[in-house]
C-alpha positions as CSV (number, residue, x, y, z in Angstrom):
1,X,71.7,99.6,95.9
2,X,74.8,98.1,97.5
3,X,77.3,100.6,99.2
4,X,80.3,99.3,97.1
5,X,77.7,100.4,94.2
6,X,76.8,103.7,95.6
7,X,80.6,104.6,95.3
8,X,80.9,103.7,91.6
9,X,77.9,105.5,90.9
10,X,78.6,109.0,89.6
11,X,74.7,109.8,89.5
12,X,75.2,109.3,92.9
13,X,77.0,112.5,93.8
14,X,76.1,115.0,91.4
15,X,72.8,116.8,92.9
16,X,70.5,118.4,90.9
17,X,71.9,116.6,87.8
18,X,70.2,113.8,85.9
19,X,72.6,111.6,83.2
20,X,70.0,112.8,80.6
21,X,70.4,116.9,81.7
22,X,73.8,116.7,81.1
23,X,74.6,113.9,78.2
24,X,73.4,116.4,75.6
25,X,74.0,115.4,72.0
26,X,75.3,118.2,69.9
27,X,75.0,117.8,65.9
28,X,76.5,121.1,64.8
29,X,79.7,120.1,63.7
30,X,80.4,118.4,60.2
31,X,81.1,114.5,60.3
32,X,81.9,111.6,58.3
33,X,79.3,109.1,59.9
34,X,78.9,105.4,60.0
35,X,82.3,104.0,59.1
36,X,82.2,100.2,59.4
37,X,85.3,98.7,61.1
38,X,83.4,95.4,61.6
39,X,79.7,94.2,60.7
40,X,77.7,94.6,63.7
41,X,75.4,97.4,64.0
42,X,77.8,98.9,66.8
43,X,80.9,98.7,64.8
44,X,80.9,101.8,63.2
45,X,83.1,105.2,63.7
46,X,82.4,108.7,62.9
47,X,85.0,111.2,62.1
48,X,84.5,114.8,62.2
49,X,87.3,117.3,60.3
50,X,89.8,116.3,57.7
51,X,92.2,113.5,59.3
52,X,96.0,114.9,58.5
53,X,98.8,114.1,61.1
54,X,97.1,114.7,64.7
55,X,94.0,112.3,65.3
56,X,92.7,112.4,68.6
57,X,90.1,108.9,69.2
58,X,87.6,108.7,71.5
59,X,86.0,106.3,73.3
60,X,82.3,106.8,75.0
61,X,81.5,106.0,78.2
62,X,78.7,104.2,80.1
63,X,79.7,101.4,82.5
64,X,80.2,99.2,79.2
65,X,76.7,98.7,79.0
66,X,74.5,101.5,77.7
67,X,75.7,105.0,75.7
68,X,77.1,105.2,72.0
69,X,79.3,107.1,70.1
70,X,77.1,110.3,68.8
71,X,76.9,111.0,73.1
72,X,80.5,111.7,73.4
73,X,80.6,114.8,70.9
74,X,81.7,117.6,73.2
75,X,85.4,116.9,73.1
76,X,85.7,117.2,69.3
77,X,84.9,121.2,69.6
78,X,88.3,121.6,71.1
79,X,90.3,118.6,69.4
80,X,89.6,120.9,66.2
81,X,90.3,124.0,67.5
82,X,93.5,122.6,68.3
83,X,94.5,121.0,65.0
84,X,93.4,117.5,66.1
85,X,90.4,116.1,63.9
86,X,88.2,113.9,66.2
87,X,87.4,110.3,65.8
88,X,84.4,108.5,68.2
89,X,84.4,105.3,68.2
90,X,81.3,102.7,68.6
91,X,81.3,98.9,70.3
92,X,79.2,96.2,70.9
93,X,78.0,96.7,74.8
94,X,79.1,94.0,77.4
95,X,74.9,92.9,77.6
96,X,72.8,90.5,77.0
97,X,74.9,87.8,77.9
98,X,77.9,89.2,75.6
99,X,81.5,89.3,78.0
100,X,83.5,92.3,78.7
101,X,86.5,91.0,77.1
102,X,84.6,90.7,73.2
103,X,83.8,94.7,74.4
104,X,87.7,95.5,74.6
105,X,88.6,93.4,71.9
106,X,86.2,95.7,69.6
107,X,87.8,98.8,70.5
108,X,90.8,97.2,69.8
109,X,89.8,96.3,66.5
110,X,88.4,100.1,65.7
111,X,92.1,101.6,66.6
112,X,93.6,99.2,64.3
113,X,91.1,100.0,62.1
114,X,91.6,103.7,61.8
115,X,95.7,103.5,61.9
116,X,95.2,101.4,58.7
117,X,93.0,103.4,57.0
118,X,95.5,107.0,58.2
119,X,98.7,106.2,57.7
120,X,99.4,109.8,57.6
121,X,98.1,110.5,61.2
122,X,101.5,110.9,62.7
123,X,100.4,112.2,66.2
124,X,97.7,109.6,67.7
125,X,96.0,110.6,70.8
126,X,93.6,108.0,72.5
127,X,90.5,109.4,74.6
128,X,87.7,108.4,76.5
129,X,85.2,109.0,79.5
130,X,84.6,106.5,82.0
131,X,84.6,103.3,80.7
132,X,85.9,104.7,77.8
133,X,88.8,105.9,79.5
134,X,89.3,102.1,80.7
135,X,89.3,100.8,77.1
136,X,91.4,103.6,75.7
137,X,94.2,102.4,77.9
138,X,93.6,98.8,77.2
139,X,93.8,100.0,73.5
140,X,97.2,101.6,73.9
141,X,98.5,98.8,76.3
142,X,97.7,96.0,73.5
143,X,97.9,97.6,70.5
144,X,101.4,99.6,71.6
145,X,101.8,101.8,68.4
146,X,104.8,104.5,68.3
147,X,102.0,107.1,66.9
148,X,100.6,107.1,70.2
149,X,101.7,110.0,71.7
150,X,99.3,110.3,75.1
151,X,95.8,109.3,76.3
152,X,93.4,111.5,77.3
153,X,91.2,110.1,80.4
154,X,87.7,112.0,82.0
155,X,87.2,110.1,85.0
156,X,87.9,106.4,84.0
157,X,87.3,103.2,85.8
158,X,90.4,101.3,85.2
159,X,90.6,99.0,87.9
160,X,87.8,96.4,88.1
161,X,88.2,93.6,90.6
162,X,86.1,96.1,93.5
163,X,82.9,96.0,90.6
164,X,82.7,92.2,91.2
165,X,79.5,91.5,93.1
166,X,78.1,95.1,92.5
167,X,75.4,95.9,90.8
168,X,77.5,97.6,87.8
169,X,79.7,94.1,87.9
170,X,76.3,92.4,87.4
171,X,75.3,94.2,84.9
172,X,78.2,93.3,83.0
173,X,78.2,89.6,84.0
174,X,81.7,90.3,85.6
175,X,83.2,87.3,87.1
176,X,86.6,87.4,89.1
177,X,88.4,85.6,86.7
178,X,86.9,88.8,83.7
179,X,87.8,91.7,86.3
180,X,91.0,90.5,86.4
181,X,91.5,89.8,82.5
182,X,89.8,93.1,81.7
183,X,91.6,95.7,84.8
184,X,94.3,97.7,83.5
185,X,97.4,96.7,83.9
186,X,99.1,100.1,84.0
187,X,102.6,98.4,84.0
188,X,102.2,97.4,79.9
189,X,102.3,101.3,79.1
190,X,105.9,100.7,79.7
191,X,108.2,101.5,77.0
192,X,105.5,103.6,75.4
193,X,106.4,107.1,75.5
194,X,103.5,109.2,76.2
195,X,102.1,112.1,77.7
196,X,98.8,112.0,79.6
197,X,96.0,114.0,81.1
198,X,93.5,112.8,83.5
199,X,90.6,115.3,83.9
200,X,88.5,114.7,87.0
201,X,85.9,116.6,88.4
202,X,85.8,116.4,92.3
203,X,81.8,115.9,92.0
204,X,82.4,112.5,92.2
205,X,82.0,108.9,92.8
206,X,84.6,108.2,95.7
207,X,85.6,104.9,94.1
208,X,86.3,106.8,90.4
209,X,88.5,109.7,92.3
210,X,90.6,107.5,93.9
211,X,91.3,105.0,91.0
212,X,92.0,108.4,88.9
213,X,94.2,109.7,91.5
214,X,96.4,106.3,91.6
215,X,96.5,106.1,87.9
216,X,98.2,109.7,87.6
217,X,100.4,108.9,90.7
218,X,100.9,105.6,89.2
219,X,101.9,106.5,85.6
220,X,104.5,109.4,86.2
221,X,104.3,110.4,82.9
222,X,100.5,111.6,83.3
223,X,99.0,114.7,84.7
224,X,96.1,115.2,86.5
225,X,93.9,118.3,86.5
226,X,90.9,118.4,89.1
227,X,88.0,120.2,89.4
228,X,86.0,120.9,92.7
229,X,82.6,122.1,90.9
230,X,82.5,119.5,88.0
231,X,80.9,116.2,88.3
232,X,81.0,112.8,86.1
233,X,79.1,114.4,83.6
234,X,79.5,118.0,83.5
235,X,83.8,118.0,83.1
236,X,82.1,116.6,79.2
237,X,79.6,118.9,79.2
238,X,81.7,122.2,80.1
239,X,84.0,121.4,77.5
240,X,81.5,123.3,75.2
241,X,82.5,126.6,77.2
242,X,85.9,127.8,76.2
243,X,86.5,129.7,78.9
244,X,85.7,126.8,81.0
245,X,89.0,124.7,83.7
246,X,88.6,121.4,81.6
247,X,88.0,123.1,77.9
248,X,91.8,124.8,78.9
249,X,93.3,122.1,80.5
250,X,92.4,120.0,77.2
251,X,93.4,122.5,75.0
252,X,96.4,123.4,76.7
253,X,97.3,119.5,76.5
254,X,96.8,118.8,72.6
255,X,98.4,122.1,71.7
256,X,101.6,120.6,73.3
257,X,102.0,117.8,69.7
């Protein structure tokens, strides 16, 4: 492994933690499964609680290559509890020879998709974890609706051209020219009027707390809540406890629309 790699990679500084100890998929909560936005076998949302106003989205993580949306579940525990019903969006991976840009353009789509089909959801709130949190924000930036009221970002990778030549770049087949179509361009939330908070545990890839840090001080408008004993995966994970730092600090945040 490269170094540049080694400070991307959150499974890299979380001792004692494996992805699969910690990406634990939790079923107990009533959904609305398998909602086709598009007709690939990826393109497909599940909703869980009644969609009224608030809707928060969310978009799973995984370096845009692996992960789906039934592994991003712990979030919607508190998006009920505080009035928001929880949507989890699934997209075609950036593998097998298919570029990053087709990957953003599907979460794209599955926004549009869901502000079509609730009209009614007044108070839009767009989520994600890692690479998640990267497509939530292009989502906002091109789609640039006046329900969104905030995004909601665990420990995103928004800024791309450093991945070029890494393993995780290779992975993806990123090329200069895709890193810099596909980094967030922080400048087109302009105009929007949100409210953001970035959630970061300190248990983490270098590269990943610094491009968190510069997107809070970057986006005035956001807040950023850290956490020295989370990691990558655990700030997900702990939102189960509700006594829990992040749990709070996400509650604290939706209860404010």
């Amino acid at each position: 492994m490269d170094e540049m790699t080694r400070l991307f990679s959150p499974s890299c500084w979380v001792p004692g933690k494996t992805r699969e100890e910690n990406l634990k998929n939790d079923k107990t909560v009533s959904r609305e499964e398998d909602i086709e936005y598009g007709k690939e076998e990826n393109q497909k949302i599940d909703i869980w609680g009644k969609v009224e106003d608030k809707l928060l989205i969310f978009i799973h993580g995984g370096y845009w290559i692996e992960g789906d949306r039934k592994t991003c579940l712990t979030p919607a525990y508190c998006s009920l509890n505080s009035g928001f019903a929880f949507a989890s969006i699934g997209y075609g991976l950036a593998k097998n020879g298919r570029p990053l840009t087709e990957t953003v353009d599907d979460v794209v789509k599955g926004v549009e998709f869901l502000l079509m089909k609730y009209p009614n959801a007044s108070k839009v709130i767009i989520g994600g974890h890692s690479a998640g949190a990267h497509l939530a924000v292009q989502a906002v930036s091109r789609i640039r609706d006046t329900r969104f009221h905030g995004l909601l970002l665990f420990s995103g990778c928004y800024f791309l051209e450093e991945l070029v030549g890494t393993e995780i770049g290779n992975d993806i087949n990123l090329t200069p020219e895709q890193a810099k179509v596909n980094s967030c361009n922080l400048s087109e939330l302009d105009g929007l009027i949100l409210r953001n908070l970035v959630i970061l545990g300190l248990q983490e890839a270098p590269k990943l707390i610094e491009q968190n840090r510069e997107f809070a001080e970057k986006r005035k408008e956001s807040k950023l809540a850290e956490f020295p004993e989370s990691g990558h995966y655990t700030i997900m994970t702990n939102l189960m406890d509700e006594t829990s730092g992040e749990y709070l600090a996400m509650n604290n945040y939706l209860k404010q629309f």
